[in-house]
KOLFIBA-467258 format. One record per residue (C-alpha): z, x, y; residue in one letter. Coordinates in pm, whole numbers, plus 50000, padded with zeros to 5 digits. Example, Ala and Ser with C-alpha at 12.3 -4.5 7.8 and 13.67 -1.06 7.14 Angstrom:
% KOLFIBA-467258
507805123049550a 507145136749894s 
END
This chain:
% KOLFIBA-467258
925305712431371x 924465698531719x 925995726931848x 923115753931802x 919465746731608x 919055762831244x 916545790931269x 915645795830878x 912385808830778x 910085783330636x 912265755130752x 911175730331035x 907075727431062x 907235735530706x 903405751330493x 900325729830531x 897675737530194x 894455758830296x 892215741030553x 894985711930647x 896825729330949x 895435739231287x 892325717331242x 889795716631538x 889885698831819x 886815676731905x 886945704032221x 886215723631955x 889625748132056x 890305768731756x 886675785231826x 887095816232099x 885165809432342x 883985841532593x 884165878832526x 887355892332297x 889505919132469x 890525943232229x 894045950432113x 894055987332275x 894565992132667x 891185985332857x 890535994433229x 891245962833419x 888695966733721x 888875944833986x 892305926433870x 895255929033980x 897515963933859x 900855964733668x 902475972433994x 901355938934155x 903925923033882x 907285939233933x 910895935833819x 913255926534108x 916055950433968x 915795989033900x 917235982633483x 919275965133320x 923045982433311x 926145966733110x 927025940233345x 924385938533572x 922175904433568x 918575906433562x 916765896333877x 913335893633830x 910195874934041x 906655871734052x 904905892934320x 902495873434493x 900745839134347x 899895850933984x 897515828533830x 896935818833433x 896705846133172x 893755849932906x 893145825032619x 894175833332300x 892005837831999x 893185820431719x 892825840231378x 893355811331129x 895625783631187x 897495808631397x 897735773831678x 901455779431625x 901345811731743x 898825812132016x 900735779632205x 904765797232164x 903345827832345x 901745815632649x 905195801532724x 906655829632674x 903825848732826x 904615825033166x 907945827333191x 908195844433520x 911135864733478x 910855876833106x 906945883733240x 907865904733521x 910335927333335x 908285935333024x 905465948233254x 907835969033404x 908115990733117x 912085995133165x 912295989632751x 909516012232694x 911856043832835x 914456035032620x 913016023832294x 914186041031996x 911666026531739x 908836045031986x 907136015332090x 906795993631770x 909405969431832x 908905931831896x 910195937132254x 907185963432276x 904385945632164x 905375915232391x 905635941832651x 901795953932562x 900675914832463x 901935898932857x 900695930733046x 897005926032884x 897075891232912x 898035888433226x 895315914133347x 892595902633137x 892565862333331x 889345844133211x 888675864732906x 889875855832532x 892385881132369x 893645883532003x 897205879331980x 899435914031842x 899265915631455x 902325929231470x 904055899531657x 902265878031321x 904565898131079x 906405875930833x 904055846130919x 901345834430775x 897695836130975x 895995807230715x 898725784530720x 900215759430953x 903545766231056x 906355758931333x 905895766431653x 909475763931761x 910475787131472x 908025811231575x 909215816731941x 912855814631848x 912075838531580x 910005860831832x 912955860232092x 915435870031814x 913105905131758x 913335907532092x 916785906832146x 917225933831842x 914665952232087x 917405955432372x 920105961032173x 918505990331972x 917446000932376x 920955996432427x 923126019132126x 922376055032278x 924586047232549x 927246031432349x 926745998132523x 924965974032198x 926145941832358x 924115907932323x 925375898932699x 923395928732855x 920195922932674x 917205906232847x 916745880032628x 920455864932630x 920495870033021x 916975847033096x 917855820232752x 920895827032675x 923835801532766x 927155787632596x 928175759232480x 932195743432521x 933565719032265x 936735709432387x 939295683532116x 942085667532315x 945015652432116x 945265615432185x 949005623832127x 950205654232330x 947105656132521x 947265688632438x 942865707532435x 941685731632253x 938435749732348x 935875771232102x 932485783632305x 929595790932078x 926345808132237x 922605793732302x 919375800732333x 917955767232306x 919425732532272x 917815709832043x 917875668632140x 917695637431898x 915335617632023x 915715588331703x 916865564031995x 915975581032322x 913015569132536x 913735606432822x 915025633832821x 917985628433019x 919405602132778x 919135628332516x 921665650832641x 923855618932781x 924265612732422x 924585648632304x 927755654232572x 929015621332494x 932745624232361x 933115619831983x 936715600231849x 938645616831580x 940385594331362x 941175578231055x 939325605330768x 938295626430999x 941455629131217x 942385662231422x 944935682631284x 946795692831577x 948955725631626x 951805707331863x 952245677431671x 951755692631312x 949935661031217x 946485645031157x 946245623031507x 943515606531707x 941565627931948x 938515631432141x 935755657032105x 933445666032293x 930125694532392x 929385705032750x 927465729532830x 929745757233009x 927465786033091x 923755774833181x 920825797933066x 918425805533315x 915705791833153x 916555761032917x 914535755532611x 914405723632498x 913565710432173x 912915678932104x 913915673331707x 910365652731622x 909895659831258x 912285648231021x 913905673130805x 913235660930425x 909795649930471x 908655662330749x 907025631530894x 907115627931277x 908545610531559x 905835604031738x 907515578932001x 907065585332408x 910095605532540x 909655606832911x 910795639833103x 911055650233421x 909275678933640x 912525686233771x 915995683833586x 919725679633705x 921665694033442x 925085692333647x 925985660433457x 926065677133136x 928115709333244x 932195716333149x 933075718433535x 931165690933793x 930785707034122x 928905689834426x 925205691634446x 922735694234179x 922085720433910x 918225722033925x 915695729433666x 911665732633704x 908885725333442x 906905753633372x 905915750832993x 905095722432800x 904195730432407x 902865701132228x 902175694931891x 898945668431793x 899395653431431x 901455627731258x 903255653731005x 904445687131068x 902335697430730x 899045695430967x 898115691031310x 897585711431627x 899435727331869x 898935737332248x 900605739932558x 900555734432928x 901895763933170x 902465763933517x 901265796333641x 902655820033906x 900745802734211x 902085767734118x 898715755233925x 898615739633584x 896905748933325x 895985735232937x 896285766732696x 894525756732406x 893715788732191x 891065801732383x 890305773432590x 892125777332931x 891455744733196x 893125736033514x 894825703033500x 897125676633788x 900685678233664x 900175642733594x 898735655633246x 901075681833172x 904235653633206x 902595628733001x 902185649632628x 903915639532368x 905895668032417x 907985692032126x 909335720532354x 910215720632675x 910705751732923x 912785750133229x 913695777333521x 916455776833692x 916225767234082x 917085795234307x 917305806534656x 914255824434567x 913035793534465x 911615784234783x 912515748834864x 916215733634811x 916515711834498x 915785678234705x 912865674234462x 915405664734170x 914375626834025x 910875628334182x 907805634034019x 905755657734153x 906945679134489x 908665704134296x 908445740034435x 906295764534314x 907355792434091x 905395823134279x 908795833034393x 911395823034123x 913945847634061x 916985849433841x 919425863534067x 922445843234082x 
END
């Protein structure tokens, strides 16, 4: 079970009663605040254009790897107007809405040429939700109906669920893109080439030292945090090799017997951006871990990997989605981004402030976003174990 997260509807955050979930902020943030942008296109005089926010790559062919950037320093999107407990919903998309490269290539409108559905997939009305929110900064916007569907708008539910449940519809986007041409595989979707990773758990027979390898795909990694104080010694314990024995033995294939052996997870292809969730409700009662869990602005994930090479594998903060409560039955969420020209910001429904990345690393955090450092990147990965100095993401790409 360690090896992916469970995804089931109405698991996780669970249903708060009427009135219990999403309840206001002393900032008062489930009130919009500002004009409301309409769901329609609008003129956007005097902001920046679609083409000031372009794809690095012409499409996205079987085999070829998406390479996608900012162009220029972007700042913050709009707030998001919540429309009853819809918290939940407004915090999950302005990470998604700030992830550079998934940003960049749904305002290109590659998917929108090659839809099949005629522009009412999920992958569509991310495409149309990003491109006005991006384009509408300082206003208030009401989040897609149609991204809502299945979910309640008077209840409280999980945020987690609702962006892995969001980037599943958008995956069934690019592969329904994808079955004209005869090529409907996962690899050559979007989606699976900015989140998607796999995972290698490897057995080795205490006896004939004989391995056997099985690889099972990501798109987020979730980390038990009953007896971890960061991040880091999270995943230390999550790769940490597992012993085989007595009942639970490995049957192994050379010896033809129940023997001793290790087991144990690495990750063997890193995403390009790593979701991490940090398991803090409890899965009978839903009560919450509400215990500090420290994490870093910028993460070496070469420790964890199935083949150790020399030099770091750096990760950048950009998304921090927090939930405020003490069960997941009622409470608040909201999120910190770090926008395009390296600010950060506090998204909280339609309340959008500028904050010191001293505030964004100090939440009491549920989901954490990282991208991948690149050449594009700007600055080498010397930053890795500081706080602070990390370079900004204007100019991430996902070329590899």
């Amino acid at each position: 079970q360690r090896m992916r997260s469970l995804h089931v509807r109405g698991w996780g955050c669970g249903k708060a009663p009427k009135g219990q979930g999403c309840r206001a902020s002393a900032a008062g943030a489930d009130a919009p605040r500002g004009p409301s942008v309409p769901e329609g296109p609008s003129p956007a005089v005097g902001r920046p254009q679609r083409g000031d926010l372009a794809p690095g790559s012409a499409g996205l062919a079987p085999g070829q790897k998406v390479a996608l950037s900012w162009r220029g320093p972007w700042g913050v999107g709009a707030g998001l107007q919540n429309l009853g407990n819809t918290c939940y919903v407004n915090a999950a998309l302005q990470c998604l809405s700030h992830t550079p490269p998934l940003a960049s290539w749904l305002v290109s409108r590659q998917h929108a040429t090659l839809c099949p559905a005629g522009g009412s997939c999920t992958l569509c009305a991310m495409r149309a939700h990003v491109t006005r929110a991006l384009l509408h900064a300082g206003e208030v916007i009401r989040p897609r109906k149609d991204l809502l569907a299945g979910f309640h708008r008077h209840q409280q539910e999980d945020a987690h669920e609702f962006l892995m449940f969001t980037l599943s519809g958008m995956q069934q986007g690019c592969l329904s893109a994808s079955q004209p041409s005869g090529h409907a595989s996962e690899d050559t979707g979007v989606v699976r080439q900015i989140f998607g990773g796999t995972w290698r758990s490897r057995i080795q027979c205490l006896h004939c030292l004989g391995v056997s390898d099985t690889f099972e795909p990501y798109l987020d990694i979730s980390l038990d945090i009953t007896a971890a104080q960061s991040v880091e010694q999270a995943l230390r314990e999550l790769v940490k090799p597992e012993k085989l024995e007595a009942e639970n033995a490995y049957d192994c294939g050379v010896c033809l017997r129940k023997v001793p052996a290790t087991k144990r997870l690495t990750l063997h292809r890193t995403s390009q951006v790593l979701v991490l969730v940090l398991k803090r409700f409890t899965q009978l009662s839903g009560a919450k871990r509400a215990q500090e869990v420290r994490y870093p602005q910028c993460l070496d994930v070469q420790p964890y990997t199935s083949e150790r090479k020399a030099g770091p594998l750096g990760y950048v903060l950009y998304a921090v989605l927090v939930h405020s409560g003490w069960s997941c039955e009622r409470g608040h969420y909201f999120c910190y981004v770090r926008a395009g020209n390296g600010q950060w910001y506090k998204m909280d429904d339609a309340k959008v402030t500028a904050c010191d990345e001293t505030a964004a690393l100090s939440q009491s955090a549920y989901v954490l976003l990282y991208a991948r450092e690149g050449a594009g990147c700007g600055r080498p990965p010397k930053c890795l174990g500081r706080w602070g100095n990390c370079p900004p993401l204007a100019a991430f790409s996902t070329a590899s």
